[in-house]
PDB file of N, CA, C and O in Angstrom:
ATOM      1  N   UNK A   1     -73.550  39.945 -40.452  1.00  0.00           N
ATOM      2  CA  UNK A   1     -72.502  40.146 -39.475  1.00  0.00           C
ATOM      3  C   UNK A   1     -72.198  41.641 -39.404  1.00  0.00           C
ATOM      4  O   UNK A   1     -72.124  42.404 -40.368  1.00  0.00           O
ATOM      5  N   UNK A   2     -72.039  41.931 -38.166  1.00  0.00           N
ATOM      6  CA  UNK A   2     -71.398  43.560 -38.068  1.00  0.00           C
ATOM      7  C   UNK A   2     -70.108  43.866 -37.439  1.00  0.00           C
ATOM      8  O   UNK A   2     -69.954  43.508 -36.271  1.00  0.00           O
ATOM      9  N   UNK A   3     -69.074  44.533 -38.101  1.00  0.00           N
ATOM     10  CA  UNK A   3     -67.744  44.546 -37.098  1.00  0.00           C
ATOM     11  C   UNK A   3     -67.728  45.738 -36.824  1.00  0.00           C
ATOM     12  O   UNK A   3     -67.979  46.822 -37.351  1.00  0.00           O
ATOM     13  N   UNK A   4     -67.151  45.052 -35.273  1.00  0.00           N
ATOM     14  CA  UNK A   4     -66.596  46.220 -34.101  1.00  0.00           C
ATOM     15  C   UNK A   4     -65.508  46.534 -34.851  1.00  0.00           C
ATOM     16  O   UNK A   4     -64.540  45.840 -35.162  1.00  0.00           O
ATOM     17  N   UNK A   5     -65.870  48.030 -35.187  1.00  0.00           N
ATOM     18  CA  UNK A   5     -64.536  49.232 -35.487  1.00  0.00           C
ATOM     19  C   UNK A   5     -65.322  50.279 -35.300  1.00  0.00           C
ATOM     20  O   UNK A   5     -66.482  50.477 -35.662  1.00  0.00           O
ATOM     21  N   UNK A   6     -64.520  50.984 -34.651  1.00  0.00           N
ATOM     22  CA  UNK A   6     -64.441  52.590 -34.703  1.00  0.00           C
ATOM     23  C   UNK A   6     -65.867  53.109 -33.895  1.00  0.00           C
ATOM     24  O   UNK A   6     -66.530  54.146 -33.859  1.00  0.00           O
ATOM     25  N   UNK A   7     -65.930  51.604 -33.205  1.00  0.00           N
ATOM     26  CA  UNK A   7     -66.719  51.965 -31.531  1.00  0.00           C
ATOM     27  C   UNK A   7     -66.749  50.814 -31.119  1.00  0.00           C
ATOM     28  O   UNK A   7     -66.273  49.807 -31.642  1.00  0.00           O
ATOM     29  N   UNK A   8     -67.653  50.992 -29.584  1.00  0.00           N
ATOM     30  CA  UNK A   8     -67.554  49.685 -28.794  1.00  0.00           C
ATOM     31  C   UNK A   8     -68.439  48.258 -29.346  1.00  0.00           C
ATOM     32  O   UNK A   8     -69.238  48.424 -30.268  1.00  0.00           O
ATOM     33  N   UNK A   9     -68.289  47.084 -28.841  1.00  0.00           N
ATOM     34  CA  UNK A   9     -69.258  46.453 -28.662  1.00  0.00           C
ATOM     35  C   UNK A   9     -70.988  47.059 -28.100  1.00  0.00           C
ATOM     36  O   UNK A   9     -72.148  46.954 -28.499  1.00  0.00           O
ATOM     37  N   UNK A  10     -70.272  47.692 -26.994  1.00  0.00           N
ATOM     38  CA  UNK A  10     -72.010  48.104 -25.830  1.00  0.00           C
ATOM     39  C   UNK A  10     -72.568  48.940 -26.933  1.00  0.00           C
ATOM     40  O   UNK A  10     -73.786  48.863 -27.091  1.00  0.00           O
ATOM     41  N   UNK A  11     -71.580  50.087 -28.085  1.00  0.00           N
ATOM     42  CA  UNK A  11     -72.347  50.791 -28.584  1.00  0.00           C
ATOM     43  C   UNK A  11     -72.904  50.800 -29.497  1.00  0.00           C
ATOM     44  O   UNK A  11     -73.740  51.644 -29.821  1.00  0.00           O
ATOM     45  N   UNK A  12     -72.485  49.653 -30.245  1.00  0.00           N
ATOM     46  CA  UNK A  12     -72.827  48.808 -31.215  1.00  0.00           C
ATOM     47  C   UNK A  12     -74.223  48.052 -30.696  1.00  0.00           C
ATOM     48  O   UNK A  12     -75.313  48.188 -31.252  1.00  0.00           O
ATOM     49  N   UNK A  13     -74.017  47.377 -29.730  1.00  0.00           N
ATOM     50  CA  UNK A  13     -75.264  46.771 -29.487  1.00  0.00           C
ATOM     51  C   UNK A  13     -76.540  48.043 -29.089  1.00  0.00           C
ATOM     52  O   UNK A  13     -77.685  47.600 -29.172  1.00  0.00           O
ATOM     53  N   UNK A  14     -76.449  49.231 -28.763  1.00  0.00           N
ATOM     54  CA  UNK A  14     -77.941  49.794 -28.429  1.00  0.00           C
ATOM     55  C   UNK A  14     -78.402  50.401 -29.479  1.00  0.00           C
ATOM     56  O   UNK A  14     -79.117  51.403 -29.465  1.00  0.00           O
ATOM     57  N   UNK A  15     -77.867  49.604 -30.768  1.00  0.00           N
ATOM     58  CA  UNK A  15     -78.257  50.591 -32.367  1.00  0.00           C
ATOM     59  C   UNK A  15     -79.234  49.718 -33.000  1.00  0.00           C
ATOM     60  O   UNK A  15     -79.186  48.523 -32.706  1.00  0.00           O
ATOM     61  N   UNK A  16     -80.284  50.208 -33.984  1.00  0.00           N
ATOM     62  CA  UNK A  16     -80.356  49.038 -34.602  1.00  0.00           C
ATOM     63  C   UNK A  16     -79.860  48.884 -35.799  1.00  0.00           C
ATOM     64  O   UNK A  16     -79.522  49.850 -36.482  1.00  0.00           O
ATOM     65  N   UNK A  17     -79.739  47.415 -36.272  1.00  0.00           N
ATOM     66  CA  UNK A  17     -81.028  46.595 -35.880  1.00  0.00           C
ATOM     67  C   UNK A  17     -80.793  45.245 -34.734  1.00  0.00           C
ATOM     68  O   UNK A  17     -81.479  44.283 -34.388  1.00  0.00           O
ATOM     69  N   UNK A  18     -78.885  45.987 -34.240  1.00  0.00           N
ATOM     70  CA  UNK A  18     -78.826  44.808 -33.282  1.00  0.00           C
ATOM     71  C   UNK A  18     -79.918  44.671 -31.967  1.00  0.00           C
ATOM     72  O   UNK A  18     -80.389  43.656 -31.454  1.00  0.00           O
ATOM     73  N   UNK A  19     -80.132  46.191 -31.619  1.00  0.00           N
ATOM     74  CA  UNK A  19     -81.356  45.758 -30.198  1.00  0.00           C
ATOM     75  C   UNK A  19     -82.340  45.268 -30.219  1.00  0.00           C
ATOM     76  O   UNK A  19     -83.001  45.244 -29.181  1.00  0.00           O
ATOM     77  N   UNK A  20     -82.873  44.633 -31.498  1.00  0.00           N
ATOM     78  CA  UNK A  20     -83.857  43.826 -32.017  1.00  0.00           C
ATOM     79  C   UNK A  20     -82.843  42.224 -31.485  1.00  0.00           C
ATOM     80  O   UNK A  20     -83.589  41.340 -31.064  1.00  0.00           O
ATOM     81  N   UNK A  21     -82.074  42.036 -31.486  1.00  0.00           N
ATOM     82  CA  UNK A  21     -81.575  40.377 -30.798  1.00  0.00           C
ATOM     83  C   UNK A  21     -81.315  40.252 -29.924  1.00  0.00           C
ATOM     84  O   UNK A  21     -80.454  41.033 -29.517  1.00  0.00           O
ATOM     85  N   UNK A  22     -81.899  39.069 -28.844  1.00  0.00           N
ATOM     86  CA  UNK A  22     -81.613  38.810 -27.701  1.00  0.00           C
ATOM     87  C   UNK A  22     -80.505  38.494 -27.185  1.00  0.00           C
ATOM     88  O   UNK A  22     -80.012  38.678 -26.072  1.00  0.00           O
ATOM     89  N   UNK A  23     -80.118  37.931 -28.239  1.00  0.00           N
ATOM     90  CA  UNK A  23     -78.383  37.116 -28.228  1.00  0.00           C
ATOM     91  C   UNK A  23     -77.565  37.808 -28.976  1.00  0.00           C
ATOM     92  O   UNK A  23     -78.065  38.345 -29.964  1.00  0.00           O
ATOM     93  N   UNK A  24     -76.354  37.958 -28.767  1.00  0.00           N
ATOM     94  CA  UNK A  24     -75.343  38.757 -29.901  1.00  0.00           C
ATOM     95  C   UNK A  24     -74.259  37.042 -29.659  1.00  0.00           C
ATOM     96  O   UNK A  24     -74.043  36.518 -28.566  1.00  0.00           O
ATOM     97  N   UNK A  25     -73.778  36.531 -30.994  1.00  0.00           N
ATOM     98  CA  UNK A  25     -72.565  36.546 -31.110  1.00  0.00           C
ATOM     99  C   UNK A  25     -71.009  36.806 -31.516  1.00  0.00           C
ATOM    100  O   UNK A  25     -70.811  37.113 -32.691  1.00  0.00           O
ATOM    101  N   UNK A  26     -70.100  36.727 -30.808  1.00  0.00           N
ATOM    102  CA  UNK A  26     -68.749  37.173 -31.328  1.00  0.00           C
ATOM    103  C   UNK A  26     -67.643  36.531 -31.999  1.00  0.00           C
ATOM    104  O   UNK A  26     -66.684  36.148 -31.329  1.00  0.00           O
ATOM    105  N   UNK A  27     -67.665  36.425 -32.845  1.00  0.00           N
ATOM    106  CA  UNK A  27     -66.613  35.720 -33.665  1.00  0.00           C
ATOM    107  C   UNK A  27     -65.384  36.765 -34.567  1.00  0.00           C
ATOM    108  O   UNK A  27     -65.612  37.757 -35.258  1.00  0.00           O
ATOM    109  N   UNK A  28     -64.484  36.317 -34.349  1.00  0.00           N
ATOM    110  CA  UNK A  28     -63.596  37.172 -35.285  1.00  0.00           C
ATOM    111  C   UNK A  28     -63.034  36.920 -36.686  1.00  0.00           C
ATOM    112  O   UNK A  28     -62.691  35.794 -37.044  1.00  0.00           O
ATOM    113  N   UNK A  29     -62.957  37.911 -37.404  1.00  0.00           N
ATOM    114  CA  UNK A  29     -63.279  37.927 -38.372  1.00  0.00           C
ATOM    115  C   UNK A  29     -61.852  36.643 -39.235  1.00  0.00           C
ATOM    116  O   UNK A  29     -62.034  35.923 -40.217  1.00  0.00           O
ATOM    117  N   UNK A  30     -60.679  36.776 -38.475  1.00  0.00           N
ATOM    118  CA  UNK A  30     -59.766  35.460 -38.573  1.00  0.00           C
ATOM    119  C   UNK A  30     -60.492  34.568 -38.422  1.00  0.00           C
ATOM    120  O   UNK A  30     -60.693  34.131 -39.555  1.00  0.00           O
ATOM    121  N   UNK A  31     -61.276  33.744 -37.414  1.00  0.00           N
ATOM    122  CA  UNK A  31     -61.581  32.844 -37.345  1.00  0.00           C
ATOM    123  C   UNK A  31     -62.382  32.571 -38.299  1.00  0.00           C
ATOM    124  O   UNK A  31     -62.608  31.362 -38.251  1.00  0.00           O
ATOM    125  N   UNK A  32     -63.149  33.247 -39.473  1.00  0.00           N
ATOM    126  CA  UNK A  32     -64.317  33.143 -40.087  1.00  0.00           C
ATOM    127  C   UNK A  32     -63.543  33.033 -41.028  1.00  0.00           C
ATOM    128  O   UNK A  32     -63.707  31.833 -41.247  1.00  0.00           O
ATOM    129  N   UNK A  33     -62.573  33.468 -42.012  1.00  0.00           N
ATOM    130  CA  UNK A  33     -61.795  33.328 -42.596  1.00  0.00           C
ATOM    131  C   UNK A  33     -61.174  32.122 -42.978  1.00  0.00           C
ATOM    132  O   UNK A  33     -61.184  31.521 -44.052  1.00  0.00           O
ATOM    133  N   UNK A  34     -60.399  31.777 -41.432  1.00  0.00           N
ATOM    134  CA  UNK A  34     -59.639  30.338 -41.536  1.00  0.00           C
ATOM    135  C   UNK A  34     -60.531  29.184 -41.389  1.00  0.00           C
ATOM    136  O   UNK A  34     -60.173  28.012 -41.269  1.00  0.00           O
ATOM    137  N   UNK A  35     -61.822  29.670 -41.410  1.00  0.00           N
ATOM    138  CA  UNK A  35     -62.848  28.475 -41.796  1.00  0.00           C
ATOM    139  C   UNK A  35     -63.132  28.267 -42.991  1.00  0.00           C
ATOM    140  O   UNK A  35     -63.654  27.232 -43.403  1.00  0.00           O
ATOM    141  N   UNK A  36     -62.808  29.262 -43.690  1.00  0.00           N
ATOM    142  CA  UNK A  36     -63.574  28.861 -45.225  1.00  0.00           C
ATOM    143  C   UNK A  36     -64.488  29.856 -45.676  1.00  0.00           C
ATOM    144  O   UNK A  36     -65.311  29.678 -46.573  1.00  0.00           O
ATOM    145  N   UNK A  37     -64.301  31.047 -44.945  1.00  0.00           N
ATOM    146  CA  UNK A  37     -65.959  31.476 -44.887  1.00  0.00           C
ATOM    147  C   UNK A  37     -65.317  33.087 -45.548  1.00  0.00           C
ATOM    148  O   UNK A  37     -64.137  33.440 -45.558  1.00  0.00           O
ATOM    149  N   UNK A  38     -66.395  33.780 -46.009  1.00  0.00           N
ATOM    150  CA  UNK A  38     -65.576  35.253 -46.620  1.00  0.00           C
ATOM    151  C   UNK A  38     -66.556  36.129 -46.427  1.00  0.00           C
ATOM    152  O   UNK A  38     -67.770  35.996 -46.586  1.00  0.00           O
ATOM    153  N   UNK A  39     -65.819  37.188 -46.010  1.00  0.00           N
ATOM    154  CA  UNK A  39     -66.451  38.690 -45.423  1.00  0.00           C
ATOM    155  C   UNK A  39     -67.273  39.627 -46.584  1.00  0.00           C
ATOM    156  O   UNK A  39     -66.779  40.712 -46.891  1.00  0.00           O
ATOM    157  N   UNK A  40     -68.188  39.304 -47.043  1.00  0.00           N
ATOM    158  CA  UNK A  40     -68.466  40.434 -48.581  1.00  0.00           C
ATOM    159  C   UNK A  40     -69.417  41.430 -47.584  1.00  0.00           C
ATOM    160  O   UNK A  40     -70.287  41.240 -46.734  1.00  0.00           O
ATOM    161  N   UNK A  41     -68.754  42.571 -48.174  1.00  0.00           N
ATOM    162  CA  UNK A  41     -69.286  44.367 -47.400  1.00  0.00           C
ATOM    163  C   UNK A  41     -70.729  44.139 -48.402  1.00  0.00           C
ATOM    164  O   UNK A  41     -70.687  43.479 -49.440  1.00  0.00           O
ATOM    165  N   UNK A  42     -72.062  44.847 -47.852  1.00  0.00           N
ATOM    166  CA  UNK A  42     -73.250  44.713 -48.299  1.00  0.00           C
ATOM    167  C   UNK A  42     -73.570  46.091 -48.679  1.00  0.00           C
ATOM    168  O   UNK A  42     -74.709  46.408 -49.020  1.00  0.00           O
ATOM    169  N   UNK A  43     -72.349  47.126 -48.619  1.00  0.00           N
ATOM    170  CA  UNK A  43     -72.594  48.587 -49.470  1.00  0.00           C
ATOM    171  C   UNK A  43     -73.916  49.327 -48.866  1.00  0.00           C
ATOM    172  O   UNK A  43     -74.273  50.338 -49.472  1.00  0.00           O
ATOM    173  N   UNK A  44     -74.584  48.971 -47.868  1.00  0.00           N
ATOM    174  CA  UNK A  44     -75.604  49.370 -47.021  1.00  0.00           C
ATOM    175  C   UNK A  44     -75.140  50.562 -45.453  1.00  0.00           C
ATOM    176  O   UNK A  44     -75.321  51.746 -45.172  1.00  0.00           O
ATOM    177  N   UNK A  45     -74.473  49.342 -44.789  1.00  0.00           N
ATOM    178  CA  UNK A  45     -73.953  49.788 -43.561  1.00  0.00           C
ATOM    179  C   UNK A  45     -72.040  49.697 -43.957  1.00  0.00           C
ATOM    180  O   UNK A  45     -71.613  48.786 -44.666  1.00  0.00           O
ATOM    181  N   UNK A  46     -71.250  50.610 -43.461  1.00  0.00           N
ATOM    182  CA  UNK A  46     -69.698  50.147 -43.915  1.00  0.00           C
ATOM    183  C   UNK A  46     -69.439  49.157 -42.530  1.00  0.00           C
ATOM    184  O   UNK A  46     -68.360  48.575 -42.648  1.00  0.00           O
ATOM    185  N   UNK A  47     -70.035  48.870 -41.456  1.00  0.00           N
ATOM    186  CA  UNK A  47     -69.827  47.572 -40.534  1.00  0.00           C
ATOM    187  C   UNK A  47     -70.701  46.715 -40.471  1.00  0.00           C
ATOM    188  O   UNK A  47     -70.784  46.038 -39.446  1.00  0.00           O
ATOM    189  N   UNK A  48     -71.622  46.505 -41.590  1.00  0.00           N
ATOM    190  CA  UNK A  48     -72.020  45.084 -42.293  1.00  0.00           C
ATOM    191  C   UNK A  48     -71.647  44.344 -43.262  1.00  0.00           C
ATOM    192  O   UNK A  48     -71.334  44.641 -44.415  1.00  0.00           O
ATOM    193  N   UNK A  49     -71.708  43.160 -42.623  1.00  0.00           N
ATOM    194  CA  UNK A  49     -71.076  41.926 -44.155  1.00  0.00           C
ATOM    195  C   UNK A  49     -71.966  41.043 -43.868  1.00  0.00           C
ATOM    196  O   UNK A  49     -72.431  40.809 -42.753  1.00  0.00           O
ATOM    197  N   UNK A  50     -72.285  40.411 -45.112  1.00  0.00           N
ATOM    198  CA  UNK A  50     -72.723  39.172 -44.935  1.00  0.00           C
ATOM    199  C   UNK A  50     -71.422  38.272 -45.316  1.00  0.00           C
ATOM    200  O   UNK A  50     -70.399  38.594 -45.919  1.00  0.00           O
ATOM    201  N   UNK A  51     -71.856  36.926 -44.703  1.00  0.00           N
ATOM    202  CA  UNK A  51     -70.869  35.730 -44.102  1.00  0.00           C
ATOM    203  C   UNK A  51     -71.038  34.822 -45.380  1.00  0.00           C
ATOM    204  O   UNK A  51     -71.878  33.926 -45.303  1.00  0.00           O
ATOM    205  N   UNK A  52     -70.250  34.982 -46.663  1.00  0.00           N
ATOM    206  CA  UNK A  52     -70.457  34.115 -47.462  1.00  0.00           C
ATOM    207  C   UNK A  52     -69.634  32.656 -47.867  1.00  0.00           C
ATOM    208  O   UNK A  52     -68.440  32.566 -47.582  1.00  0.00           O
ATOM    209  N   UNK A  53     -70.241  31.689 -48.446  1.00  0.00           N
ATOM    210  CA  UNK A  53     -69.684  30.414 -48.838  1.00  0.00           C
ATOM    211  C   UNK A  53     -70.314  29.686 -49.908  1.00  0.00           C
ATOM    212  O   UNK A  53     -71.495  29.661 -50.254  1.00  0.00           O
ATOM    213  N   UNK A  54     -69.254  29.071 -50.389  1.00  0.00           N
ATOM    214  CA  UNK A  54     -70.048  28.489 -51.549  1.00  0.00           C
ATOM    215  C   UNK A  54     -70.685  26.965 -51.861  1.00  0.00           C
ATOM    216  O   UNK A  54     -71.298  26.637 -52.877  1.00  0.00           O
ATOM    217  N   UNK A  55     -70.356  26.110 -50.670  1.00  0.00           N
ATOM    218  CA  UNK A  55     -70.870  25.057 -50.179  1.00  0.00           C
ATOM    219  C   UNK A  55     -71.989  25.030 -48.933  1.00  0.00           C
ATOM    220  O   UNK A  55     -71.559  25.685 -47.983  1.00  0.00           O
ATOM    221  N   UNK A  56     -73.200  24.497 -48.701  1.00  0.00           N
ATOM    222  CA  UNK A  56     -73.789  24.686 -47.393  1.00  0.00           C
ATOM    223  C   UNK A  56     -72.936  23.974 -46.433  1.00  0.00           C
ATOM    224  O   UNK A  56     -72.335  24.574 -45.542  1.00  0.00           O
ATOM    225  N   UNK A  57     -72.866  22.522 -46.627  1.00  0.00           N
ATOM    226  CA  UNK A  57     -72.141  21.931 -45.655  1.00  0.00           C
ATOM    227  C   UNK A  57     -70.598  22.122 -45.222  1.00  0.00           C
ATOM    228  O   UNK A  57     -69.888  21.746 -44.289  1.00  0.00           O
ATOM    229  N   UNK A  58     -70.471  22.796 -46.228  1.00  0.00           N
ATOM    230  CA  UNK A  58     -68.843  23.207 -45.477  1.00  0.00           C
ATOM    231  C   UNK A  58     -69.170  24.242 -44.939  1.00  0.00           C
ATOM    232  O   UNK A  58     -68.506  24.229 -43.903  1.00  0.00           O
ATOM    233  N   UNK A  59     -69.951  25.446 -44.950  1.00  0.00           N
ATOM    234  CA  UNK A  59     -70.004  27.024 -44.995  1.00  0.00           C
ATOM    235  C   UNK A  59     -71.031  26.491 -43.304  1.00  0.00           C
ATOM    236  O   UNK A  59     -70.884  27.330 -42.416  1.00  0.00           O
ATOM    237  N   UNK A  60     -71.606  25.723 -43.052  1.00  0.00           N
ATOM    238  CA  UNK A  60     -72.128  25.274 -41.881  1.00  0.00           C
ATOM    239  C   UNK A  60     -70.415  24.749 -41.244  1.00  0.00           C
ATOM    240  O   UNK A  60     -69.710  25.366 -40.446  1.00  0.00           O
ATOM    241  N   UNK A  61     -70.217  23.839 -41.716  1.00  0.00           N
ATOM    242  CA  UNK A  61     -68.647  23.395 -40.681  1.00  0.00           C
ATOM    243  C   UNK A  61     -67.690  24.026 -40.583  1.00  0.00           C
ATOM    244  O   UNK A  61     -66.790  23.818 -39.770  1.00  0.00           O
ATOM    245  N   UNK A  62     -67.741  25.048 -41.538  1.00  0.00           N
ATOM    246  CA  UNK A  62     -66.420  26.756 -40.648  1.00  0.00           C
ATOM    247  C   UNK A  62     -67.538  27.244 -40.006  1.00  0.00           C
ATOM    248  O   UNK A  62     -67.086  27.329 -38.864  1.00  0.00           O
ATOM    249  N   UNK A  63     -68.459  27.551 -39.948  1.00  0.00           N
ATOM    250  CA  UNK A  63     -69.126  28.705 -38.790  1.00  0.00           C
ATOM    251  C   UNK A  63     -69.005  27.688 -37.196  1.00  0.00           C
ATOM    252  O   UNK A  63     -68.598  28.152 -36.132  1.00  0.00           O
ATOM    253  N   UNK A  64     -69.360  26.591 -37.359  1.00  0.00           N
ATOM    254  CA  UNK A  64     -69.421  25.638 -36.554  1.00  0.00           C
ATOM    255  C   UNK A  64     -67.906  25.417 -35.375  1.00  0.00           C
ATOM    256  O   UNK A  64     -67.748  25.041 -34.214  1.00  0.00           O
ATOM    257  N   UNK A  65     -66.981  25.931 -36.563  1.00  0.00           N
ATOM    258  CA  UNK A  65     -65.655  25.548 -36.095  1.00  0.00           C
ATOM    259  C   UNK A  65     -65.325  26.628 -35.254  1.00  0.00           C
ATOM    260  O   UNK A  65     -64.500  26.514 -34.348  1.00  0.00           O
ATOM    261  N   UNK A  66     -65.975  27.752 -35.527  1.00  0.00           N
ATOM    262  CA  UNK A  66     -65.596  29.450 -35.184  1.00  0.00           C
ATOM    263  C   UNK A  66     -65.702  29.267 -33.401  1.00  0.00           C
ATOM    264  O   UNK A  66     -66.534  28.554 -32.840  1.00  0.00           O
ATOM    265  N   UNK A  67     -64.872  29.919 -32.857  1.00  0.00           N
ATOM    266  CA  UNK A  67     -64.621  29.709 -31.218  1.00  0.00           C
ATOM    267  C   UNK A  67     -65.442  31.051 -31.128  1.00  0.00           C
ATOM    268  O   UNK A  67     -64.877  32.118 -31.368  1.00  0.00           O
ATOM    269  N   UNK A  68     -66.753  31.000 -30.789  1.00  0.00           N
ATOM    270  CA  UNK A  68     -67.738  31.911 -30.804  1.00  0.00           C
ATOM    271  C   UNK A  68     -67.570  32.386 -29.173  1.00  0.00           C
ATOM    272  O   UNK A  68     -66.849  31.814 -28.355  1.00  0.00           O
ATOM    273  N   UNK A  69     -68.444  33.610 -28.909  1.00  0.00           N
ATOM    274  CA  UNK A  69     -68.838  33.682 -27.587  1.00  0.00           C
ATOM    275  C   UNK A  69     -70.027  34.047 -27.910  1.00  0.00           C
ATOM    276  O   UNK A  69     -70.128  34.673 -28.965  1.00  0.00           O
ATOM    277  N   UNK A  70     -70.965  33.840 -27.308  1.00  0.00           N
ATOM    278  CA  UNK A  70     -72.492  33.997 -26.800  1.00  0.00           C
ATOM    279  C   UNK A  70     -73.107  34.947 -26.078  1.00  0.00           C
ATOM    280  O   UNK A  70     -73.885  34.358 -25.327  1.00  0.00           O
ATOM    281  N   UNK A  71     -73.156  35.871 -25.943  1.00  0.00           N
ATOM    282  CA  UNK A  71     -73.849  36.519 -24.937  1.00  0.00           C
ATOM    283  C   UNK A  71     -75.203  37.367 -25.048  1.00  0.00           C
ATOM    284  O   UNK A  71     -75.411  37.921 -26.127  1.00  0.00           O
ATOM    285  N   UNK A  72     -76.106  37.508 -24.054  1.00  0.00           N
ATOM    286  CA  UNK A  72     -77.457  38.532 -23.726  1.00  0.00           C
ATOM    287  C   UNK A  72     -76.886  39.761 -23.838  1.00  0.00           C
ATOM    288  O   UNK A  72     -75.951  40.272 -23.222  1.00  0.00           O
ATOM    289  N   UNK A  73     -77.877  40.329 -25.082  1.00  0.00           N
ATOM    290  CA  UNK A  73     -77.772  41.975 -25.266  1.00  0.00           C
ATOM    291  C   UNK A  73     -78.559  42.252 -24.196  1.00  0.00           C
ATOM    292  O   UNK A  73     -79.671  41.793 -23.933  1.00  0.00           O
ATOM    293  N   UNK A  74     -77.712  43.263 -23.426  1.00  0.00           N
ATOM    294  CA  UNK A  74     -78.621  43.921 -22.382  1.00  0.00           C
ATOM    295  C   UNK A  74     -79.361  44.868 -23.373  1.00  0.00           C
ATOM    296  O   UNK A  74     -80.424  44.914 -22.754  1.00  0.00           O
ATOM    297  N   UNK A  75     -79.543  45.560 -24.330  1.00  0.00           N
ATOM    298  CA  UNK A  75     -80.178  46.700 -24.605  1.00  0.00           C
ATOM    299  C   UNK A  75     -81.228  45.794 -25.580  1.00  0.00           C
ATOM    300  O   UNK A  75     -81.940  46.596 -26.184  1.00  0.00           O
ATOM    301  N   UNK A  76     -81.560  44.433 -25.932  1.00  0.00           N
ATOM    302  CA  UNK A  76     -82.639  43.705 -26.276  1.00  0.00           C
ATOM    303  C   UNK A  76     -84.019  44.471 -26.141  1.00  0.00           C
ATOM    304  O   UNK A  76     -84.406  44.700 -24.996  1.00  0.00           O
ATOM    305  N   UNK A  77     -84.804  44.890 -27.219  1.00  0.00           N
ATOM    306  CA  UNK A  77     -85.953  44.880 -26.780  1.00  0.00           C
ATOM    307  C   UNK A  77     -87.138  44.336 -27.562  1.00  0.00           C
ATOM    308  O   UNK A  77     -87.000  44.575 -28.761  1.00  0.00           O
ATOM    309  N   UNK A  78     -88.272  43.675 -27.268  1.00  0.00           N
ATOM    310  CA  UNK A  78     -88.790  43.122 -28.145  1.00  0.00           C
ATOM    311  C   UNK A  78     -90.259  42.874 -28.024  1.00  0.00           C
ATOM    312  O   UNK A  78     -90.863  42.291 -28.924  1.00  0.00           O
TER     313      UNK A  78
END
């Protein structure tokens, strides 16, 4: 996961390794939270986390629950 801070979405998406995905989705980081689910920083990028849990089937039914949006990276290339 990567969070929008301290730039846009658009500018976020023409970096990589997001312009490597066709699809971006958006979830916020509350909603990932009040699922069950926890933000651990990966000490790599400071706006990467991976999305951790300690059950599959629950850690599948908070992401599931997350009021996502979907959309085509225009800057996709592949």
């Amino acid at each position: 996961a990567f969070a929008v801070r301290g730039q846009s979405l658009d500018e976020l998406a023409q970096q990589t390794p997001l312009v490597r995905y066709p699809l971006l989705t958006m979830l916020t980081a509350r909603d990932l939270i009040d699922g069950g689910l926890r933000l651990e920083p990966t000490g790599r990028n400071p706006r990467h986390f991976t999305v951790g849990f300690d059950d599959l089937s629950e850690g599948v039914k908070g992401l599931m629950g997350c009021d996502g949006r979907t959309m085509t990276n225009p800057y996709h290339y592949g």
